[in-house]
C-alpha positions as CSV (number, residue, x, y, z in Angstrom):
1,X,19.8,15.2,10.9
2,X,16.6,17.4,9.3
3,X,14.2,15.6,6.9
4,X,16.2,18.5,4.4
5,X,19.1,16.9,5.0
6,X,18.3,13.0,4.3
7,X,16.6,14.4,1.4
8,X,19.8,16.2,0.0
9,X,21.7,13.6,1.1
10,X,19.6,11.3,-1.9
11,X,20.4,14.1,-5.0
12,X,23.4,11.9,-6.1
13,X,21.8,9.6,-8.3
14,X,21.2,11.2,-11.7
15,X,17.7,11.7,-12.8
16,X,17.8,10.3,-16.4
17,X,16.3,7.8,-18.6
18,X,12.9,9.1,-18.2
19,X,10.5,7.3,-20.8
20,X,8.5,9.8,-22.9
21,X,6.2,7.0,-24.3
22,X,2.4,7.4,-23.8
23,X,1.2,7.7,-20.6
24,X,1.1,4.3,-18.0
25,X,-1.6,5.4,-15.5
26,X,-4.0,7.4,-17.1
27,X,-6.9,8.7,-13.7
28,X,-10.0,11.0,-15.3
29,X,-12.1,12.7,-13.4
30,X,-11.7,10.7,-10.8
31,X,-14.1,11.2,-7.3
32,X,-14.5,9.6,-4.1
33,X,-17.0,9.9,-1.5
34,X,-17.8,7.9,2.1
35,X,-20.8,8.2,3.8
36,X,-21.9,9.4,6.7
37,X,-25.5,8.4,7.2
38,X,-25.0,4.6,7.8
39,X,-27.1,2.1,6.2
40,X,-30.6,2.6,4.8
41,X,-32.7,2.9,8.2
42,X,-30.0,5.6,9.7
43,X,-30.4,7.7,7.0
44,X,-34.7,8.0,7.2
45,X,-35.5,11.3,9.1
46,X,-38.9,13.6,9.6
47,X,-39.0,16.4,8.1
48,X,-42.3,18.6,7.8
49,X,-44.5,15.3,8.8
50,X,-42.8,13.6,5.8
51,X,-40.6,10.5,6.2
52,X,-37.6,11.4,4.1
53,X,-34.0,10.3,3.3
54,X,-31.4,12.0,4.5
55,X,-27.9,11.5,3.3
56,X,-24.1,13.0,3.7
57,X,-20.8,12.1,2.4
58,X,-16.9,13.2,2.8
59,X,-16.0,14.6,-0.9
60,X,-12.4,12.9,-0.5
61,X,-11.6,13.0,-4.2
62,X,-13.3,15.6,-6.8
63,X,-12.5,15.1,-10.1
64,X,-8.9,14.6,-9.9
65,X,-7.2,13.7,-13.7
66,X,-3.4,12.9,-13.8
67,X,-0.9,11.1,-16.1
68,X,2.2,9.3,-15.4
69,X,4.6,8.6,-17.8
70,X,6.4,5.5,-17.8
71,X,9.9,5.8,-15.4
72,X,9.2,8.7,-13.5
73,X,8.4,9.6,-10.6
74,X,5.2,11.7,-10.0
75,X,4.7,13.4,-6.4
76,X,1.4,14.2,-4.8
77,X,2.1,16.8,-2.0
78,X,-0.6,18.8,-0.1
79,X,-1.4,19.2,3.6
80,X,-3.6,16.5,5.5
81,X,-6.7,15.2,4.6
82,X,-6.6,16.8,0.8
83,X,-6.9,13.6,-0.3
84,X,-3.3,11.8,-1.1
85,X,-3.8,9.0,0.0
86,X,-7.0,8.2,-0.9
87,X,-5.7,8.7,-4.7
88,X,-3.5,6.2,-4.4
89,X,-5.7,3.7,-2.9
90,X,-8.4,4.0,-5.1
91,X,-5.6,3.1,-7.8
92,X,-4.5,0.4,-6.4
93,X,-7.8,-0.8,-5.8
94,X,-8.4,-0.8,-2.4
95,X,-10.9,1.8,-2.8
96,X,-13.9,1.8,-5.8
97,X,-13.9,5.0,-7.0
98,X,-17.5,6.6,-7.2
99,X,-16.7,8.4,-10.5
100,X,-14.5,8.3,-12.7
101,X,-12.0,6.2,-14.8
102,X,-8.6,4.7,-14.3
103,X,-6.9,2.9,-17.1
104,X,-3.1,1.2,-16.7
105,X,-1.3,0.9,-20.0
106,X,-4.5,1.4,-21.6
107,X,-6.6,-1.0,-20.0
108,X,-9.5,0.4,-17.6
109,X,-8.9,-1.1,-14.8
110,X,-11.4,0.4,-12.4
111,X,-14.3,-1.5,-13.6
112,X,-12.3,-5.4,-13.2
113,X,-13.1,-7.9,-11.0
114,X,-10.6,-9.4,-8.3
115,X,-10.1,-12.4,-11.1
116,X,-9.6,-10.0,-13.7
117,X,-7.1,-8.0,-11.8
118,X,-5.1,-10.1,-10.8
119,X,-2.7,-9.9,-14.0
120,X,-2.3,-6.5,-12.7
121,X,-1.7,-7.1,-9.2
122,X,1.6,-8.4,-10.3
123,X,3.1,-5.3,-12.1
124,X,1.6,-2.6,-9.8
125,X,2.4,-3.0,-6.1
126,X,2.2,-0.9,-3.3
127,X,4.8,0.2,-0.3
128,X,2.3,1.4,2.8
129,X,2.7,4.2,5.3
130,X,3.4,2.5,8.2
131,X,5.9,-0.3,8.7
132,X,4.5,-1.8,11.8
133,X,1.2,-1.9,10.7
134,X,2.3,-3.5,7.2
135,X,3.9,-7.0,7.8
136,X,1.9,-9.9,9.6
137,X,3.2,-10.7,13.1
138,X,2.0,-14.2,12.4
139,X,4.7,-14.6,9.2
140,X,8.1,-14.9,9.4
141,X,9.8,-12.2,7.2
142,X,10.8,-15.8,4.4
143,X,6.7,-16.4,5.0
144,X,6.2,-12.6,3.9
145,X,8.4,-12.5,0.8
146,X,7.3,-16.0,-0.4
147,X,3.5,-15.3,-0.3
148,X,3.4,-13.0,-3.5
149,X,5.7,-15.0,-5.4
150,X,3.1,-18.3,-4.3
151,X,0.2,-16.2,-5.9
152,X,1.4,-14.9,-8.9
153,X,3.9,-17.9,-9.6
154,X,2.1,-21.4,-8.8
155,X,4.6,-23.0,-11.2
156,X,7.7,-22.2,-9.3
157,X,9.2,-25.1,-7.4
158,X,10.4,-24.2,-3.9
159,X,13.8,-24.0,-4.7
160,X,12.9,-21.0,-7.6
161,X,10.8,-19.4,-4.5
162,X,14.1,-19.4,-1.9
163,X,16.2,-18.2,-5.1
164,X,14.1,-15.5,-5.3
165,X,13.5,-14.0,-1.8
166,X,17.1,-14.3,-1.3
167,X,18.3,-12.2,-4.3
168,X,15.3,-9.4,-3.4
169,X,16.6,-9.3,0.5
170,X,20.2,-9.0,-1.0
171,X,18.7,-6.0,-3.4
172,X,17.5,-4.0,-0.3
173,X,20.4,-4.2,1.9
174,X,18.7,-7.4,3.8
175,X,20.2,-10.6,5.3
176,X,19.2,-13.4,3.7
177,X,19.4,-15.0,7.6
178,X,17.1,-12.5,8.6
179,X,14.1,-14.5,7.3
180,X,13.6,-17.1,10.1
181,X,12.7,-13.5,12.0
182,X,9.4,-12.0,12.2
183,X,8.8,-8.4,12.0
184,X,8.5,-7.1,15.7
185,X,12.1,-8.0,16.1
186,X,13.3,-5.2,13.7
187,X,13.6,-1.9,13.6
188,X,11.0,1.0,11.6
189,X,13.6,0.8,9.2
190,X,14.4,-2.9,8.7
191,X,10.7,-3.2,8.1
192,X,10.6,-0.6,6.0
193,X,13.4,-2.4,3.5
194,X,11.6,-5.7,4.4
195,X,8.5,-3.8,3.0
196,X,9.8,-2.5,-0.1
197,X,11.4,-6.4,-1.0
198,X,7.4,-7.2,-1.0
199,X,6.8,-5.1,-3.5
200,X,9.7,-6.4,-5.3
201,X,9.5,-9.7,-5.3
202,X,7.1,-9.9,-8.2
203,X,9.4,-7.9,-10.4
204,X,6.2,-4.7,-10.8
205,X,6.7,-1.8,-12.9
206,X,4.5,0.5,-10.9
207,X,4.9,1.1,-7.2
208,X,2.6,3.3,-5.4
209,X,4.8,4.9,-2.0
210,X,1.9,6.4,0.3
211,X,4.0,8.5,2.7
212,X,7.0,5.2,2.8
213,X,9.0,7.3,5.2
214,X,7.2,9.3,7.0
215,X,7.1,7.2,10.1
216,X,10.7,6.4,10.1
217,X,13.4,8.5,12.4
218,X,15.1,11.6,10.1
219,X,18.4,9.7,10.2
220,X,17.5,6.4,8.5
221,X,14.8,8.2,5.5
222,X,17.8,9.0,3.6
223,X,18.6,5.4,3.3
224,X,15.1,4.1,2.6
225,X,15.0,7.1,-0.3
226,X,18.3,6.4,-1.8
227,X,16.9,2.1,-1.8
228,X,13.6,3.7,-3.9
229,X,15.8,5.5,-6.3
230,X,18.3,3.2,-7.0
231,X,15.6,0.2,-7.5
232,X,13.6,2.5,-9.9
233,X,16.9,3.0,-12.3
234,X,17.7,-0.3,-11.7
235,X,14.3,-2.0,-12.1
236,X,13.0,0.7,-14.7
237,X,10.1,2.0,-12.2
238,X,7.6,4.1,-12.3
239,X,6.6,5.8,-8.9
240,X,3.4,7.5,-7.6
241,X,4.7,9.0,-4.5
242,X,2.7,10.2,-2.1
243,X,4.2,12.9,0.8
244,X,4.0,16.0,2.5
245,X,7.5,16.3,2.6
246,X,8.1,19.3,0.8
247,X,12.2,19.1,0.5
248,X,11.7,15.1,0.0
249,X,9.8,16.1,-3.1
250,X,12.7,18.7,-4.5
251,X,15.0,15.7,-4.7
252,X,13.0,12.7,-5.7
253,X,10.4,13.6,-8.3
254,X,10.4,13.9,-11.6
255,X,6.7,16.2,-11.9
256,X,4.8,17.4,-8.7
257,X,1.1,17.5,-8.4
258,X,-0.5,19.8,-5.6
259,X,-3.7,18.9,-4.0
260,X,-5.9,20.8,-2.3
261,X,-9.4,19.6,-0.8
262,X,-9.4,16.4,-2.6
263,X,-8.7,18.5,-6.2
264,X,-5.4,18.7,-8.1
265,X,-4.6,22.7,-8.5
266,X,-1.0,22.6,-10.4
267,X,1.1,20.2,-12.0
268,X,4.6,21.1,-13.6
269,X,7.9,19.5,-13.3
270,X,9.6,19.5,-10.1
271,X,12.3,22.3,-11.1
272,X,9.4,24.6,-12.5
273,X,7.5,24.0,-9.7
274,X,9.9,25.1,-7.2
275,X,11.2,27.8,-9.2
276,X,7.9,29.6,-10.5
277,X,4.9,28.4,-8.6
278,X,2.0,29.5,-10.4
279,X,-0.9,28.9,-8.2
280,X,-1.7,30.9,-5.2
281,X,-1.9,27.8,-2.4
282,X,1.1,26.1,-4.0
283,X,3.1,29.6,-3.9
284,X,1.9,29.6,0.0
285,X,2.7,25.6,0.4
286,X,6.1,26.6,-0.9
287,X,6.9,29.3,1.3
288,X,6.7,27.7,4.1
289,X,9.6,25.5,4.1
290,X,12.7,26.6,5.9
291,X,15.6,27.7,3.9
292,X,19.0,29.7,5.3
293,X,19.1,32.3,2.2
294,X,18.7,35.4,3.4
295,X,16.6,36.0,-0.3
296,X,14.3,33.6,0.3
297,X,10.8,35.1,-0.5
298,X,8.1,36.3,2.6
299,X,6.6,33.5,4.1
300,X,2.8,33.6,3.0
301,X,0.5,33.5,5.4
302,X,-3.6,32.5,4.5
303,X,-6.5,33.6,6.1
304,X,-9.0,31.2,7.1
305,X,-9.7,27.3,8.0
306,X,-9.8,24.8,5.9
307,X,-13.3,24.1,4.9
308,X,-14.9,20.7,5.4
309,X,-14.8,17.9,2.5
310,X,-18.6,16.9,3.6
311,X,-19.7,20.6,2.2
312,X,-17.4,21.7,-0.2
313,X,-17.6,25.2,-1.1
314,X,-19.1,26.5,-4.7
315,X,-16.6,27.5,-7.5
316,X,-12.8,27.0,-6.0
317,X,-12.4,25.6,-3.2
318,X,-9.4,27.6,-2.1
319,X,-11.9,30.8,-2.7
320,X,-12.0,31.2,1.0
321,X,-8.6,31.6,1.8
322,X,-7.4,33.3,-1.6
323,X,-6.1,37.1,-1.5
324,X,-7.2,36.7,-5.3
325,X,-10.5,35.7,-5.2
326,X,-13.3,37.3,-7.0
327,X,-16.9,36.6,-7.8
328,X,-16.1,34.5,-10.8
329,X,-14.0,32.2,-7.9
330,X,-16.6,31.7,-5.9
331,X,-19.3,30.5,-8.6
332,X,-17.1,28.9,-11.2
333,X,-15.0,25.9,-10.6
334,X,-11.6,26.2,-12.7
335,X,-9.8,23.6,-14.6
336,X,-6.8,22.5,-15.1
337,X,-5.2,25.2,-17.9
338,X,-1.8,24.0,-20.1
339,X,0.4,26.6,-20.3
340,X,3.6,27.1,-22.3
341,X,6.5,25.2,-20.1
342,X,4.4,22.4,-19.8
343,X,2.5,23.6,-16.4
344,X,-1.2,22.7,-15.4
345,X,-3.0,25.4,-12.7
346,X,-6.6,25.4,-11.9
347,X,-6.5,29.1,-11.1
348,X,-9.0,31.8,-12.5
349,X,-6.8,34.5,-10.9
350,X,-4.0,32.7,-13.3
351,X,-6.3,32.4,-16.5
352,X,-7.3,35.6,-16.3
353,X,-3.8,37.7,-15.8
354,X,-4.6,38.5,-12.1
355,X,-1.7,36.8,-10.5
């Protein structure tokens, strides 16, 4: 079964009830950088007979701004290392961003303390990559699902607790008598669902999927899609879903945004998106998934590498690999422009009527 398949095979639940309200997650300008140069003594060089400081980062994250509106479902595609999942860490907290702001429901939240967070902890969880990696082999999978609901429910008696689990294993498809098991002795899938009843327990209103299926087999991410869409419109969710899965993204999000090089270059709905892409790497990203119509448009093929996030190029970063770069490309960095359907490209070549 193709990943095209499971992801068609997820299409029948309606995509409706979409909140128009203000915006929950508000991210401006948003950067993160690691270094490379160790601690303070690593980074002392000679240079010229002078004892100076030398000092290099990865740019993972360059002034990325994005909303998401209450009960959708926005997607963050782009190819490896563009800085996806970083995003969604740095959100969630596991990262400090090195510039920039985050605010949830309009409350900065970048700036809190573990203590001060931990109101927010409770209505924004996160479902992680890799399902093997994720669970504790020390806890049972009742030891998993109770541990949240412990922390952000001291008042509960043990009997609310077991209530609990028990009706969040029955919402994904779990067996109650599962929970005297710990996680080795299921399958990517199982601990996947287990996973996602984490998440759950604490009744959140923001998830945050980085890549939640792709380390499961084709045949079973179907499943573990149609379980994310039905808790959202059950639940009232609101996803940040992160993924490279181009024909996962088709059927499962409500806007797209594609990232290139740790910055955000369009952002439209996901049936504008596919139907007119704008900028010149999403057109190319687009392309290259496989499709039987004999229509279907050239695949694109770019010139070039990928240059490296520790020296980013000047002006756009896809400037290298762009057929429609000029000199105002390579000095100027674009923005993010609003057109009239609602799309957002950082593309000169766009701005200007090239392309």
């Amino acid at each position: 079964m193709s990943t095209q398949a499971s992801a068609a095979a997820v299409n029948h639940i309606p995509a409706d009830n979409i909140e128009t309200a203000a915006p929950l997650l508000q991210i401006r300008g948003l950067k993160k950088r690691f270094s490379l140069s160790g601690d303070f003594l690593e980074q002392l060089r000679f240079k010229g007979g002078k004892l100076v400081r030398h000092q290099e980062h990865v740019h993972a994250i360059n002034g990325v701004n994005l909303d998401i509106s209450r009960g959708e479902a926005l997607c963050v595609v782009g190819e490896s290392g563009c800085g996806k999942s970083t995003v969604a860490r740095t959100v969630m907290g596991l990262l400090s961003p090195s510039e920039g702001e985050i605010h949830y429901d309009g409350q900065r939240i970048d700036n809190l303390n573990s203590r001060q967070l931990l109101p927010y902890r409770k209505r924004m969880q996160m479902i992680f990559q890799n399902p093997y990696a994720s669970l504790n082999p020390r806890m049972t999978i009742q030891q998993t699902l109770e541990e949240p609901l412990r922390l952000h429910h001291p008042k509960w008696n043990r009997q609310q607790i077991a209530d609990k689990v028990e009706e969040v294993m029955r919402s994904v498809g779990i067996d109650p008598d599962w929970g005297k098991r710990f996680g080795h002795e299921f399958s990517g899938g199982q601990r996947q669902r287990i996973a996602i009843a984490r998440a759950l327990a604490v009744d959140p209103e923001f998830i945050v999927a980085d890549e939640p299926i792709s380390a499961l087999d084709v045949s079973i991410q179907a499943q573990v899609l149609n379980l994310l869409m039905e808790a959202q419109h059950e639940r009232h969710l609101t996803y940040l879903f992160i993924t490279h899965d181009l024909a996962v993204v088709e059927h499962f999000g409500t806007r797209v945004a594609v990232m290139y090089l740790g910055t955000v270059c369009e952002i439209a709905t996901t049936a504008t998106l596919f139907a007119k892409p704008r900028h010149p790497y999403t057109q190319a990203l687009l392309s290259s998934i496989p499709r039987l119509e004999d229509d279907r448009p050239q695949h694109i093929r770019l010139e070039g590498e990928v240059p490296t996030p520790v020296h980013l190029p000047s002006g756009c970063v896809f400037h290298g690999r762009c057929p429609y770069a000029n000199a105002r490309c390579r000095q100027e960095i674009p923005q993010l422009q609003l057109h009239n359907d609602g799309t957002r490209v950082a593309c000169h070549a766009v701005e200007e009527g090239r392309l």
